[in-house]
C-alpha positions in Angstrom: -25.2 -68.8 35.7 -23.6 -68.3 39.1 -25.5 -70.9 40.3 -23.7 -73.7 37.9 -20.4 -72.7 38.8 -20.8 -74.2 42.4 -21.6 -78.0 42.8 -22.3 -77.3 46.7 -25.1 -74.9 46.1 -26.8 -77.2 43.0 -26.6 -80.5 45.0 -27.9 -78.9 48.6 -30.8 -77.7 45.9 -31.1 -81.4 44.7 -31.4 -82.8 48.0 -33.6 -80.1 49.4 -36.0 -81.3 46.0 -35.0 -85.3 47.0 -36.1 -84.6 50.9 -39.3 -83.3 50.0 -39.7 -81.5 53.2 -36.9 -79.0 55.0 -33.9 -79.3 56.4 -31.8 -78.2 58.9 -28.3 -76.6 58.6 -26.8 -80.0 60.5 -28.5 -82.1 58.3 -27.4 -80.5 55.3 -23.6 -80.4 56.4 -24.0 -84.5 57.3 -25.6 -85.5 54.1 -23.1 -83.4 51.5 -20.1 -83.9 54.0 -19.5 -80.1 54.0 -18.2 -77.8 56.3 -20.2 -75.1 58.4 -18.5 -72.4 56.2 -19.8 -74.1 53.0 -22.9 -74.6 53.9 -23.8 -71.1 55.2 -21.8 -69.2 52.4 -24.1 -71.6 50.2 -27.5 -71.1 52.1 -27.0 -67.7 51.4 -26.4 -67.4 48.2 -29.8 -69.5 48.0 -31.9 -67.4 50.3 -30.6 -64.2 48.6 -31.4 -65.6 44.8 -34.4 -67.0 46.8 -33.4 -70.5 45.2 -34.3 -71.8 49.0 -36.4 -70.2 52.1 -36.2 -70.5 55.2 -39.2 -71.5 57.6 -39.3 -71.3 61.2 -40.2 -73.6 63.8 -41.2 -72.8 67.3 -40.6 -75.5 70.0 -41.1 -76.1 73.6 -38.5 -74.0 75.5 -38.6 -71.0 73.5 -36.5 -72.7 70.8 -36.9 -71.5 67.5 -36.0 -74.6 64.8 -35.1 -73.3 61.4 -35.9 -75.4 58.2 -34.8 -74.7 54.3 -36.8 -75.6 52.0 -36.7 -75.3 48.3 -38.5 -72.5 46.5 -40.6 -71.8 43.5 -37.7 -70.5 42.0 -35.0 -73.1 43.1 -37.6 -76.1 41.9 -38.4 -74.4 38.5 -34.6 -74.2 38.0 -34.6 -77.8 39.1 -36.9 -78.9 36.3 -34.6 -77.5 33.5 -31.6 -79.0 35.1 -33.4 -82.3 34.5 -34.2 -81.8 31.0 -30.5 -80.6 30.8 -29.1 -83.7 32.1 -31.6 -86.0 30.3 -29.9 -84.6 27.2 -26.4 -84.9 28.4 -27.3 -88.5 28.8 -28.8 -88.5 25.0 -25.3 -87.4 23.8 -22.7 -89.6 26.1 -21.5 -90.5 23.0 -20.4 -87.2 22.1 -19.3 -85.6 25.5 -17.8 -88.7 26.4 -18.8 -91.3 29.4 -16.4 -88.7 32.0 -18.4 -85.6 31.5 -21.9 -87.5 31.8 -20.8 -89.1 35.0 -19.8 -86.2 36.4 -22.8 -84.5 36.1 -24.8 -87.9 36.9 -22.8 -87.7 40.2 -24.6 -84.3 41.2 -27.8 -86.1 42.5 -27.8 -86.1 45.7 
């Protein structure tokens, strides 16, 4: 439930699913527009619910890259926040055109 309560954490998820590969912690500020203190307080929150892992990347010049990538458990989550939304859509006419754009608006 945690998770839900943070639009930061569920559309870094979204575009980690979107990417298809990793990302790095620059590219992930960039692309949501976040700050370095966002996006760390929200990396961790992923790692530690293992939402996300992390994989690492060894370069030339003893450089270590790191990557996240969405988990098992971040893309299982994932396919019930489709089915979720694909309801919300169902019932616009109910919530009302606000609430479903809002929620539209998370994809990143």
């Amino acid at each position: 439930m945690e998770l839900l309560g943070h639009e930061d954490y569920l559309r870094i998820l979204l575009a980690l699913r979107k990417d298809g590969g990793g990302m790095r912690f620059g590219q992930i500020e960039k692309l949501m527009d976040l700050n370095p203190s966002q996006v760390d307080r929200a990396l961790k929150f992923l790692r530690k619910g293992l939402w996300v892992g992390m994989c690492t990347i060894p370069t030339k010049g003893n450089r270590i890259l790191v990557e996240y990538r969405l988990g098992k458990r971040g893309a299982a989550f994932l396919e019930s926040f489709d089915s979720f939304r694909a309801a919300v859509r169902q019932r616009s006419s109910t919530l009302g055109s606000a609430e479903v754009s809002a929620l539209q608006s998370l994809s990143a």
